[in-house]
MDAnalysis code that builds the backbone (N, CA, C; Angstrom):
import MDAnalysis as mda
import numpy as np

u = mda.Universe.empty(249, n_residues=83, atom_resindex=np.repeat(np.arange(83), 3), trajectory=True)
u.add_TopologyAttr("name", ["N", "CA", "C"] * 83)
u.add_TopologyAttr("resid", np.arange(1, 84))
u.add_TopologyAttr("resname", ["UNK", "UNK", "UNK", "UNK", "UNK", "UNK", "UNK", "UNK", "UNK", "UNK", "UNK", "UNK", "UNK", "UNK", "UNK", "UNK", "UNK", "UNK", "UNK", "UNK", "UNK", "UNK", "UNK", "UNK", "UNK", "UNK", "UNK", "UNK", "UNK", "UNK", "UNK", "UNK", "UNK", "UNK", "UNK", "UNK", "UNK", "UNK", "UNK", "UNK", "UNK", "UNK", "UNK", "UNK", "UNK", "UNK", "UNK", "UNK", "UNK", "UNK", "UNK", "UNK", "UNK", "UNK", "UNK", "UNK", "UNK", "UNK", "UNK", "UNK", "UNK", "UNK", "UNK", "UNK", "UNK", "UNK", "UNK", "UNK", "UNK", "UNK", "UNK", "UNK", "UNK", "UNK", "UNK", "UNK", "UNK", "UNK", "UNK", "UNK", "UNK", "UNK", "UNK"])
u.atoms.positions = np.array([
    [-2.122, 48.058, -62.392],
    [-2.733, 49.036, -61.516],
    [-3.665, 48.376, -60.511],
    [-4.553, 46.975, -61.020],
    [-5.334, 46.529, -60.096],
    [-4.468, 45.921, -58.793],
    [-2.997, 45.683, -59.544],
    [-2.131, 44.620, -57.939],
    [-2.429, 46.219, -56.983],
    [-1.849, 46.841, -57.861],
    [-1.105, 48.449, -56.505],
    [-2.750, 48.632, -55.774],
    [-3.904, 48.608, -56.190],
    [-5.016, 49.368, -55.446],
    [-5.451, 48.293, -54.812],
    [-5.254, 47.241, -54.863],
    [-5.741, 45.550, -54.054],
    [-4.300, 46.026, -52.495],
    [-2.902, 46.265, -52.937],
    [-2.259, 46.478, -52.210],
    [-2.626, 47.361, -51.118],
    [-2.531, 48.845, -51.638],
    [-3.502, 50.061, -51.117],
    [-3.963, 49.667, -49.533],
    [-5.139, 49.438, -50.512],
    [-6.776, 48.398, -49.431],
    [-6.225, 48.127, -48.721],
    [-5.278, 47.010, -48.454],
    [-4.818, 45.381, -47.765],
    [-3.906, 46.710, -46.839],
    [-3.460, 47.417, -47.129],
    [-2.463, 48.625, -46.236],
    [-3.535, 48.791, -45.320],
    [-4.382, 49.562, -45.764],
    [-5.371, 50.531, -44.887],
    [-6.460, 49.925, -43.934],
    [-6.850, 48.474, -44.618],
    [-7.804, 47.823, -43.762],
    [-6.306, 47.210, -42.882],
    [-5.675, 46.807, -43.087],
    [-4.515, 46.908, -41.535],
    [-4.406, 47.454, -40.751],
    [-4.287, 48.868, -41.488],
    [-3.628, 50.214, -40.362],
    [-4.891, 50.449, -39.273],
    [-5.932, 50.449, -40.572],
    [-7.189, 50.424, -39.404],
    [-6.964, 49.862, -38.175],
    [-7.248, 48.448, -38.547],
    [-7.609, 47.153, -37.450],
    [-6.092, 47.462, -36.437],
    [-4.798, 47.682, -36.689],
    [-4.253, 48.088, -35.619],
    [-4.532, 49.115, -34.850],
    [-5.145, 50.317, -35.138],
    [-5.435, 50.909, -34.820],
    [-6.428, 51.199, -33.954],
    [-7.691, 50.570, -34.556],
    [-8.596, 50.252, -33.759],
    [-8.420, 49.256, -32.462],
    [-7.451, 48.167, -32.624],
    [-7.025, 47.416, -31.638],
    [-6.645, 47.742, -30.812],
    [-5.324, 48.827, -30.870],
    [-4.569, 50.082, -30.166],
    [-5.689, 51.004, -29.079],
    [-6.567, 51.169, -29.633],
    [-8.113, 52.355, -29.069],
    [-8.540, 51.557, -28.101],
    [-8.856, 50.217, -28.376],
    [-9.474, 49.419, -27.779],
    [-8.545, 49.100, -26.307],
    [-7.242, 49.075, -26.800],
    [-6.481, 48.547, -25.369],
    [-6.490, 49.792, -24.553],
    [-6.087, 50.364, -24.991],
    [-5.773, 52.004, -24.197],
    [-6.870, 52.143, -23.487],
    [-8.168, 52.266, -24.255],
    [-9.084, 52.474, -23.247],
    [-10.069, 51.143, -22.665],
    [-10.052, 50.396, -22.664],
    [-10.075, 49.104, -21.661],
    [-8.630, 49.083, -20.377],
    [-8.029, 49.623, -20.499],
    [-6.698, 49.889, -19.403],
    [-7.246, 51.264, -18.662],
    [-7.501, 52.304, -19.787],
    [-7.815, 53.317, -18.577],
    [-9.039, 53.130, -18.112],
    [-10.174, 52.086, -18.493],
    [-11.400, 51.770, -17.784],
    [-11.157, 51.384, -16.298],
    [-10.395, 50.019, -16.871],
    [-9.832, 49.246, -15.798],
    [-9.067, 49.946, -14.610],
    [-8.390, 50.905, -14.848],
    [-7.636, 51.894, -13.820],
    [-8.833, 53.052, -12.892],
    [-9.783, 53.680, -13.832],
    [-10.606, 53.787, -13.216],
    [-11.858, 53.416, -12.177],
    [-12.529, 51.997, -12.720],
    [-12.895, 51.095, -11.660],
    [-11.735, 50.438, -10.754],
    [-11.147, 50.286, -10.872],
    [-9.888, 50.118, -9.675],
    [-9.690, 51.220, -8.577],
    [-9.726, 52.302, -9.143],
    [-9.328, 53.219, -8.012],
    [-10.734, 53.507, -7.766],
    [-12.200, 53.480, -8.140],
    [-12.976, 53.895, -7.578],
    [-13.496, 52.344, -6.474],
    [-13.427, 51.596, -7.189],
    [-14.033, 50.425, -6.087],
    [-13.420, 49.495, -5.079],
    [-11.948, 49.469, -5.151],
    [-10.701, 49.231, -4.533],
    [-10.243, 50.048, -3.535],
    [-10.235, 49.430, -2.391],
    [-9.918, 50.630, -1.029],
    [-8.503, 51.053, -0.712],
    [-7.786, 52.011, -0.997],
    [-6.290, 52.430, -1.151],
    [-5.473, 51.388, 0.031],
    [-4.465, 51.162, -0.235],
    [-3.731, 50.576, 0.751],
    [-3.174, 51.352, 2.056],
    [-3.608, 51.112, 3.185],
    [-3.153, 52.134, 4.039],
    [-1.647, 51.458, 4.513],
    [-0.588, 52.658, 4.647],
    [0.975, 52.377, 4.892],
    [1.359, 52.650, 6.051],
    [1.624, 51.666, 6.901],
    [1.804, 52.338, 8.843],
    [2.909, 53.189, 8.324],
    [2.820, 54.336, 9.266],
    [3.887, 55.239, 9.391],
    [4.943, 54.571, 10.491],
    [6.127, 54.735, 9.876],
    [7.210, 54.252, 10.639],
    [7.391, 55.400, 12.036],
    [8.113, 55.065, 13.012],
    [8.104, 55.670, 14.199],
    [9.400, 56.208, 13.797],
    [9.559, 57.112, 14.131],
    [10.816, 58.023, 14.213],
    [12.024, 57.139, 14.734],
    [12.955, 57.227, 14.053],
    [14.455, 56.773, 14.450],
    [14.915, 57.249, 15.081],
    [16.062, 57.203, 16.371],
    [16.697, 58.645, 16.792],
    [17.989, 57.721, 15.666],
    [18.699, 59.234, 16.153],
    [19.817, 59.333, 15.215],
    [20.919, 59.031, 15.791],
    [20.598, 58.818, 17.090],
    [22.145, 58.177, 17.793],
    [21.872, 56.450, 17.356],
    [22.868, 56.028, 17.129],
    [23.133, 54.684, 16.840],
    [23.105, 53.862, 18.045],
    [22.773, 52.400, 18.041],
    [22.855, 51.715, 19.232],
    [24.323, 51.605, 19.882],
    [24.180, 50.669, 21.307],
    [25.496, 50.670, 21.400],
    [26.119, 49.685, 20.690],
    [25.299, 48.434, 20.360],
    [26.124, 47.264, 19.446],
    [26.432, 47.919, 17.964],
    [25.743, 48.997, 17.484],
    [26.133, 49.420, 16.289],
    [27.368, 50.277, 16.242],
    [27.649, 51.241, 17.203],
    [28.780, 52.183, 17.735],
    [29.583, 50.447, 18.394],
    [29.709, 49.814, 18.731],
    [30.634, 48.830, 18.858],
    [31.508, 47.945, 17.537],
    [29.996, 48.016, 16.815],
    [30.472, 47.399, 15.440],
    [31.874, 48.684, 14.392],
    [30.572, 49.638, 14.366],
    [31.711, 50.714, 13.812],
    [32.818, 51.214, 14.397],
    [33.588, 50.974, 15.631],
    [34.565, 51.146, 16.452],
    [35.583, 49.932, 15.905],
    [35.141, 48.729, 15.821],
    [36.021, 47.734, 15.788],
    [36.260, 47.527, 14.514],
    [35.538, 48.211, 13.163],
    [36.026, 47.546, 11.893],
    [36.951, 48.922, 11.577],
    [36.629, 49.814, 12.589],
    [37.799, 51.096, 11.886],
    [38.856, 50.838, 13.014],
    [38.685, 50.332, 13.673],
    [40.086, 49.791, 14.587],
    [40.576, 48.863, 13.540],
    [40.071, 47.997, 12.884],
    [40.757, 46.929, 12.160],
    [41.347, 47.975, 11.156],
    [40.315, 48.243, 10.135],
    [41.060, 48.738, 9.015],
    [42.113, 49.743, 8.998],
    [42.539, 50.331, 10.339],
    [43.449, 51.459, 10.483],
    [44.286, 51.002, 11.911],
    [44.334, 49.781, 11.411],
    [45.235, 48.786, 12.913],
    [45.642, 50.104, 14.460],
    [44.383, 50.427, 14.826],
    [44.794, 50.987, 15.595],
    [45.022, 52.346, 15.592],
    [45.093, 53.039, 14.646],
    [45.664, 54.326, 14.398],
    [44.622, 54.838, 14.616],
    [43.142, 54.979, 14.225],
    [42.336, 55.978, 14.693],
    [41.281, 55.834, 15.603],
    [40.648, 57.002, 15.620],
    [39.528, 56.675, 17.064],
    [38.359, 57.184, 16.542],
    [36.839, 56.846, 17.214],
    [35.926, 57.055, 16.864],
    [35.156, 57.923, 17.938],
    [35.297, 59.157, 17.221],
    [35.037, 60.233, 18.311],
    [33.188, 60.524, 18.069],
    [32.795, 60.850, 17.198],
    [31.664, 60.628, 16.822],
    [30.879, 60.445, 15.380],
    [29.451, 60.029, 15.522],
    [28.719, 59.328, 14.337],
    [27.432, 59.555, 14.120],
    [27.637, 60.182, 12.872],
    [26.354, 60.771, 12.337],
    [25.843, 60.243, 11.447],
    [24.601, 60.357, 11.233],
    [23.895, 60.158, 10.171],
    [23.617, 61.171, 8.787],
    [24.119, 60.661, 7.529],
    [24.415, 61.565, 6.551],
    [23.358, 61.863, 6.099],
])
């Protein structure tokens, strides 16, 4: 009976100390996340300028000539959108 309650113990002072280890990370991470976002200045993201949606002409040249290739000729490229 003394092995099983020596066993017991040796369980529980484990489960503890993982446990407590576990507490400890979690909240040292959400510390850390909090002084981060309070003392750390957000990254500002340039806004991209609007695309138009007509394609260039070297790009409407490109897509003309590989569907001329792949359809030797047979079709035409009437127009091109953006999906």
């Amino acid at each position: 009976m003394e092995l099983f309650n020596e066993a017991v113990s040796i369980m529980i002072v484990g489960m503890l100390t993982v446990f407590f280890i576990l507490f400890l990370i979690v909240g040292i991470g959400n510390l850390i996340i909090k002084l981060s976002n309070k003392y750390l200045p957000e990254e500002v993201v340039p806004v991209k300028a609007t695309i138009s949606s007509e394609p260039s002409n070297n790009t409407y040249a490109a897509i003309k000539a590989a569907i001329d290739i792949a359809t030797k000729g047979k079709a035409q490229v009437t127009n091109i959108t953006k999906l």
